[in-house]
N, C-alpha and C positions, 0 to 999 in steps of 0.2 A: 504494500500500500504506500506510494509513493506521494510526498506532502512538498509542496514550496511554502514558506516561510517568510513571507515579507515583513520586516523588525523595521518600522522607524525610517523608511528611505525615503528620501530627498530628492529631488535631481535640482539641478538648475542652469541655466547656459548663461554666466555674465549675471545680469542683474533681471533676468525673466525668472519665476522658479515655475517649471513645468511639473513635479510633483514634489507634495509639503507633506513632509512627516504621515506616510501610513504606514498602518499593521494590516497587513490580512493571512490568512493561512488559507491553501488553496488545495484541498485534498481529494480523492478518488469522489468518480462520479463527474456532470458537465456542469461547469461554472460560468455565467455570464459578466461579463465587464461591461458594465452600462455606464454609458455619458455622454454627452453630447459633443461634439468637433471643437477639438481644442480643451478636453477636458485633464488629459494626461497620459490616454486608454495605452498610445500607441512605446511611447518614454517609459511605462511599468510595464509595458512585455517586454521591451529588448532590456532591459533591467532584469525582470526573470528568466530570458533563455541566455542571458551572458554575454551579451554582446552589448551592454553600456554598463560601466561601472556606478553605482549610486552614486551621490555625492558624499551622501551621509547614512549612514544603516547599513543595515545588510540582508543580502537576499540568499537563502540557503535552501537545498534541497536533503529531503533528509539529513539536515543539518551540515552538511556539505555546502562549502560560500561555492556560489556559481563562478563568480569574476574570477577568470583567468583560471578555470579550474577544467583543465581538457575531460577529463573523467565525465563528469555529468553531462558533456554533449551527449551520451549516447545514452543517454536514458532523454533526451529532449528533442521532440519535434517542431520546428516553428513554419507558420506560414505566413511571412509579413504582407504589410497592406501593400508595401511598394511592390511592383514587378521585380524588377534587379537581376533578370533574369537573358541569356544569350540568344538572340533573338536567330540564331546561322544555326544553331543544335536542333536537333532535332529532341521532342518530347522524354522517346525513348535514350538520347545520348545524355539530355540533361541528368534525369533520371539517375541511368548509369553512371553518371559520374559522381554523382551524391555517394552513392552505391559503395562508390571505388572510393572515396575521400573519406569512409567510417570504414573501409577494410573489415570488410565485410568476406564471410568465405567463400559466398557464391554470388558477388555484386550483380552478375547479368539475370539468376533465376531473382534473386530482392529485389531487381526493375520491374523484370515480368511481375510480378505479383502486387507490387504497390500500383502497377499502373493499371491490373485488373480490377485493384480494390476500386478504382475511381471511376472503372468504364472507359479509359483510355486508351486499350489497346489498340484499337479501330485508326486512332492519331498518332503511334507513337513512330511510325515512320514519316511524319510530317512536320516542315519545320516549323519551331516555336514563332517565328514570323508569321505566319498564316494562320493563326489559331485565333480565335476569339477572344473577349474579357472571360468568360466562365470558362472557358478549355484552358484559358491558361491560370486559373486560378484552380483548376483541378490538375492540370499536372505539377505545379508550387504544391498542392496535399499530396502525391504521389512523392512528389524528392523528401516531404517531411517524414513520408510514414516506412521511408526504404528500407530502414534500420529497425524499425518496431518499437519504437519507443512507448514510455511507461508515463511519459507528458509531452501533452500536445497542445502547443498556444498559438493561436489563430488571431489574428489582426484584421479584421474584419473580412473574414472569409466568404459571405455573400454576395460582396460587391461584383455587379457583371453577370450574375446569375440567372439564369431564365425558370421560372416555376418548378419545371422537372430539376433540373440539374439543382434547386437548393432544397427540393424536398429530399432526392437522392443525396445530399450532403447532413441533413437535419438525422437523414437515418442511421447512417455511417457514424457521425460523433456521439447518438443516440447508442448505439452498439458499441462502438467504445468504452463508452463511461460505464456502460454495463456491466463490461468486462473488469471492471477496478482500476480501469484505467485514468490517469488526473488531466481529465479535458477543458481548458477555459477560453473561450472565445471575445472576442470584442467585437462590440455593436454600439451605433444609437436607434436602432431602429427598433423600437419596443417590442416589436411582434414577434420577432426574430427569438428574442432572448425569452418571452412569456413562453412561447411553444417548446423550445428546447430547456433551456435549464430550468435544473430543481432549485440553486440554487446562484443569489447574486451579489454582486461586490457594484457598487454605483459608486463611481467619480463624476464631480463636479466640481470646476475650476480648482482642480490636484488635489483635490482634498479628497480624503474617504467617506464617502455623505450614511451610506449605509450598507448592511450585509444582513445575509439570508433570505430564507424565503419571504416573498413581496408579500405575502399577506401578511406573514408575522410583522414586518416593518410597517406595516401599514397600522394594525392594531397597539404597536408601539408608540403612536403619532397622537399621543392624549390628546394634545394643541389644539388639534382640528376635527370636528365633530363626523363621523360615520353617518354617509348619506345612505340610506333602504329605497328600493319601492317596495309597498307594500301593496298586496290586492285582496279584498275581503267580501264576507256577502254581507256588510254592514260597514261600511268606510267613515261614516257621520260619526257611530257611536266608539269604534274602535278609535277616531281621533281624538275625540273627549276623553274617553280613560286614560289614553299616554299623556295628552297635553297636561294632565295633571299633575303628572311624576314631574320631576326633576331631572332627568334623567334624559330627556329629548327639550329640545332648544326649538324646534320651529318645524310645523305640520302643516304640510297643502295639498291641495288637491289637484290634480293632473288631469286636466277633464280631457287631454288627445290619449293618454295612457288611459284613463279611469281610474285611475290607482291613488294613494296616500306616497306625499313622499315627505319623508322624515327625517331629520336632523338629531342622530345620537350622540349627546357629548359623554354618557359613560358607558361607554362597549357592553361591558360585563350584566349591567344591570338590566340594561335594554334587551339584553338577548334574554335575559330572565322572564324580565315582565310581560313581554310581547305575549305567549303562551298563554301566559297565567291570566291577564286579563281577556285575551279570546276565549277563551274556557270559560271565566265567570261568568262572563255575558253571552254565550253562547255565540259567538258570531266563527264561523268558518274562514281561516287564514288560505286562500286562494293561490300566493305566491310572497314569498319575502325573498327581494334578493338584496344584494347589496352597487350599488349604482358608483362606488367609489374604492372596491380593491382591485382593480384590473391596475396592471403594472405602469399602464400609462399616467393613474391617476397618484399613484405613489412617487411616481419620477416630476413629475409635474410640482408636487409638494414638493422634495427635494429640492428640485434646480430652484425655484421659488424663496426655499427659506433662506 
């Protein structure tokens, strides 16, 4: 079970600082890097796969410091956002040479099979000049995965993607993580990181705004009141018994939904009494959802506060 360990890292160029003092710990299973363009996403993965030194902290694997440390390339796969890639190679030479550069025992059969992993074999006689945005952001995951490594970090691995090709990606890192593998990806695209990972690390402006699962963060967010729809076969009387508690802040009525929508400023209590007063007064709870934990509405709080 393989763990990165981000302690306290910095970075900064001169007088910008691109990431300020985080911690995160980044363990088996697929992790999401959410934040928005220019938040730090891209400056903390080449900080974890070893290729920029912190300024300040430390990033370790298995407690092994990355920087400057040959050993843990080969348990690290990366796919950065830049191309950086030989445009005269052909798919299957790039490939191969990744292949040949981890010495590897059979570098040409590790081509063949990372390029099968990704459905590339069809291209891999053809030069990386003529390929696509999504073919050549699938043969960058084929040279990440040639070695088989135990973590794999992605820099916004969707970009250029056409529907097929990023659900065929969403499955593959989905079966990774599965496998106990330490998958993290970087996105701002919220939909992206909602369908995939279980769990998340948000940056905004270098800072570490929040982590784990977006609803727990969401229910962590006392500040700001939990919006519900509510739908009932008595909406008049179910609003008068909440509006009384304490416990909801402001009740209206949605006459293009039909529904109650509700303002909970104490989580815990509200999901209590909802039950208990439909029940006293006989009235039938039709639908209760909640209209403010979808990831968009947590990241929005975030970047906000």
């Amino acid at each position: 079970m393989t763990t990165l360990q981000i302690d306290h890292v910095s970075r900064w160029y001169g007088n910008v600082v691109a990431v300020n003092d985080i911690t995160m710990t980044i363990g088996p299973g697929v992790t999401g890097l959410l934040g928005p363009n220019g938040a730090g996403k891209s400056t903390l993965i080449h900080m974890m796969s070893g290729f920029l030194p912190p300024s300040s902290g430390t990033v370790t694997l298995d407690g092994a410091t990355v920087w400057r440390n040959q050993d843990v390339y080969r348990e690290i796969g990366l796919v950065p956002e830049r191309e950086g890639m030989y445009d005269y190679l052909t798919g299957g030479e790039f490939v191969l040479a990744n292949a040949e550069l981890h010495r590897l025992r059979d570098p040409r059969a590790a081509a063949r099979n990372a390029l099968a992993t990704v459905e590339m074999e069809h291209a891999a006689d053809r030069r990386i000049s003529t390929y696509s945005k999504g073919m050549r952001q699938r043969v960058k995951m084929a040279s990440a995965l040639v070695h088989d490594p135990s973590v794999l970090l992605l820099d916004e691995p969707f970009n250029g993607m056409d529907p097929r090709q990023r659900m065929q990606l969403m499955t593959l890192l989905r079966q990774m993580g599965d496998q106990g593998r330490t998958v993290l990806f970087s996105s701002h695209i919220l939909e992206e990181v909602e369908q995939l990972a279980s769990h998340i690390e948000v940056v905004v402006a270098g800072r570490h705004a929040a982590s784990g699962n977006f609803r727990k963060i969401r229910r962590l967010m006392t500040d700001r009141p939990h919006r519900y729809l509510v739908r009932s076969s008595d909406d008049r009387a179910l609003a008068a018994a909440l509006i009384a508690d304490g416990c909801t802040s402001g009740i209206a009525f949605d006459a293009d939904e039909r529904a109650l929508r509700i303002q909970a400023v104490d989580f815990t209590r509200f999901t209590e009494l909802l039950p208990r007063v439909a029940r006293q007064h006989g009235i039938r709870l039709q639908e209760v959802s909640p209209s403010d934990e979808s990831l968009e509405s947590v990241f929005s709080y975030l970047v906000a506060a």
